[in-house]
N, C-alpha and C positions, 0 to 999 in steps of 0.2 A: 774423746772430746764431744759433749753435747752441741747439741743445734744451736746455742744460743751464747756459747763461750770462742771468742776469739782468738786467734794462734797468739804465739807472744810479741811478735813484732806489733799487733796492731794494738795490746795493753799497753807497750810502749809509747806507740802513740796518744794512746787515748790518760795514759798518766800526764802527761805534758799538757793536757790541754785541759786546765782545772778553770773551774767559774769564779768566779772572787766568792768570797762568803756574802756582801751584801747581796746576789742573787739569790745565792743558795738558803737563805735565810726567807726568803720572798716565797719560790718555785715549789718547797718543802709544805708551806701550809695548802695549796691548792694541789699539789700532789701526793698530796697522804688524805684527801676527803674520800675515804672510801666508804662502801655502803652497808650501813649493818641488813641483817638479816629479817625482813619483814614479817616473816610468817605471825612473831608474837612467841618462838616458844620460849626467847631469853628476856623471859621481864625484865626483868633487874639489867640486866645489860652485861658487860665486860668489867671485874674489878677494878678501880678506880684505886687511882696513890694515897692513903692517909697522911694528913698534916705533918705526922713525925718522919714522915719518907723526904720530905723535901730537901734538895740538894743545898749545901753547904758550899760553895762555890771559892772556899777558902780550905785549908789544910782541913781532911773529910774527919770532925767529929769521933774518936772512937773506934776508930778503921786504923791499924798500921800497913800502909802499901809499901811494899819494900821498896826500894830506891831500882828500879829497872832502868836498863836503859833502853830509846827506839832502838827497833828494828826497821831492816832496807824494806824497800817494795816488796810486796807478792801480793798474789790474787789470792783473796779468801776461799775458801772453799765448801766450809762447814760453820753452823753456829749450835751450842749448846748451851743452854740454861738450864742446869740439872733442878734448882728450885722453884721451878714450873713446867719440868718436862720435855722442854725443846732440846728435840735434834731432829734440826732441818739443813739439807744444802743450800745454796749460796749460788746467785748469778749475779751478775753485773746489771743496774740500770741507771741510766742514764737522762737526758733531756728528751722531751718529748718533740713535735713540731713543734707545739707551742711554746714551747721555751721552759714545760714543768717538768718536775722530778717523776720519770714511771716509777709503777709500783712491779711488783713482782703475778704476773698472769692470775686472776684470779679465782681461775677453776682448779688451782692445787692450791691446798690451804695449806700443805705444808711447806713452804717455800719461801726465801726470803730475800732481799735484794742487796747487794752493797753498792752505794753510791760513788760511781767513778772521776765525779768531779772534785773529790776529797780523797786523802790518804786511803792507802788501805791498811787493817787494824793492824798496828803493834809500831805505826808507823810516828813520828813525832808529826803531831798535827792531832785534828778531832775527824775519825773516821766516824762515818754514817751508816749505820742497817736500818733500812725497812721494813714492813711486812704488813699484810692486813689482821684485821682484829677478828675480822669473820668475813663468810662468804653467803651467798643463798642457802646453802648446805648446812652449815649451824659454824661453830669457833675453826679461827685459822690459828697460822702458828705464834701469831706474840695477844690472842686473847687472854692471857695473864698474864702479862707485863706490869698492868697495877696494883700486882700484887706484892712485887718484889719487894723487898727488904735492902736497908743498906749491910754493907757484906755480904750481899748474896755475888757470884762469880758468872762471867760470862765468858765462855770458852769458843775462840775461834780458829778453828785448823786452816792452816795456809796451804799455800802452794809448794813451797819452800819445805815443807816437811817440819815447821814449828808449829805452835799451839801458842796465841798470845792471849794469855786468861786477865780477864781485866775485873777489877772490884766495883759494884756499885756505890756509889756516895750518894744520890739522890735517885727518886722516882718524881714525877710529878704531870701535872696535866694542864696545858693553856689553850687558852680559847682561840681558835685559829686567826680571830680580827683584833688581836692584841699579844702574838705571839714574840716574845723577848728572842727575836735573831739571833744578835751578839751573844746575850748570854748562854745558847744554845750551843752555837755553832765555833763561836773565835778559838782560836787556837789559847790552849794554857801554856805552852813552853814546853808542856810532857806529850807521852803518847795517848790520846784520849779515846773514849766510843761514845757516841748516842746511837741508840736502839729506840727507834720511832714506830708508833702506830695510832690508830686512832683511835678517841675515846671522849670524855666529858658527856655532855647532853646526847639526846638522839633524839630528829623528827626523821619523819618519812618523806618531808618535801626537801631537808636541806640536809642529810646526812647526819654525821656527828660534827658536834661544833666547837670540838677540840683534836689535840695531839697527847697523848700520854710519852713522856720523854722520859728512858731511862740514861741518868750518868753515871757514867764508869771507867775508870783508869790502869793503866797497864801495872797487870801489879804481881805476873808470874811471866817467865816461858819456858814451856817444854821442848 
């Protein structure tokens, strides 16, 4: 067990004590402003979601998800996106003092977070990943997040010894002072994920001045 993962009794705990989504909808836009990388050597910036990537937030367009059902608790462990390369582990992050979402340490780019005030994946509800987009160092691990495609697969190894692989239905990117909560976050009745990072514009005084949100639905387990 790493320095930063809890025995099981205290996930127990800390499953129990979930934030309502109207915070979590709030704490998510000021704790995902994380900081691109100033040197200049990424002009162009981090891929961005094209127009036809936008989520369908009704039965996914063109996608057949099989009919899965939730799975119980477990602790995430692993995250894969094989169509942008990612396989990164998996910690837990939580509220900060101030009442925001942390992000996952920023001096390993490859590392990602699941947020403990929501399900964890495979679970019926909308489980949460984060990560950064980049570091002082150059791209972390969801720097192509906007690039995904719908049907691309996000694979999460558990605790439990499953894999709950979910389908994307949308990519998309909002602006952090007009960021749709609800439609992010609320539960659809299934097992759901978003997979958060930052993205849209970039200054140097105010960071980036979006979220790049990927959705996706449990749509296998191993």
């Amino acid at each position: 067990m790493s320095a930063f993962e809890p025995d099981e009794a205290e996930w127990e705990v800390r499953r129990r004590r979930r934030a309502p989504w109207g915070v979590i909808a709030l704490v998510l836009l000021t704790g995902l402003a994380l900081i691109r990388n100033g040197s200049g050597e990424f002009d162009v910036g981090p891929p961005q979601p094209a127009g036809a990537a936008a989520a369908d937030t009704r039965a996914p367009a063109g996608i057949t998800v099989p009919a899965v059902g939730p799975l119980p608790y477990a602790v995430p462990d692993r995250v894969r996106i094989p169509a942008i390369q990612v396989d990164a582990p998996v910690m837990p992050v939580g509220l900060d003092v101030e009442g925001w979402v942390d992000a996952p340490p920023p001096e390993d780019p490859n590392l990602a977070g699941w947020f403990t005030g929501a399900v964890s994946p495979g679970e019926k509800g909308t489980a949460v990943v984060v990560g950064h987009v980049d570091n002082a160092q150059g791209p972390a691990v969801f720097y192509g997040l906007g690039a995904l495609q719908k049907g691309s697969r996000v694979e999460i190894a558990r605790r439990d010894g499953r894999t709950a692989v979910f389908e994307i239905y949308g990519v998309e990117v909002f602006a952090k002072n007009d960021f749709p909560g609800d439609r992010v976050y609320a539960s659809k009745g299934t097992a759901e994920l978003r997979v958060i990072t930052c993205g849209g514009g970039f200054s140097q005084q105010d960071g980036y001045d979006g979220n790049v949100v990927a959705f996706a639905r449990l749509a296998e387990v191993r």
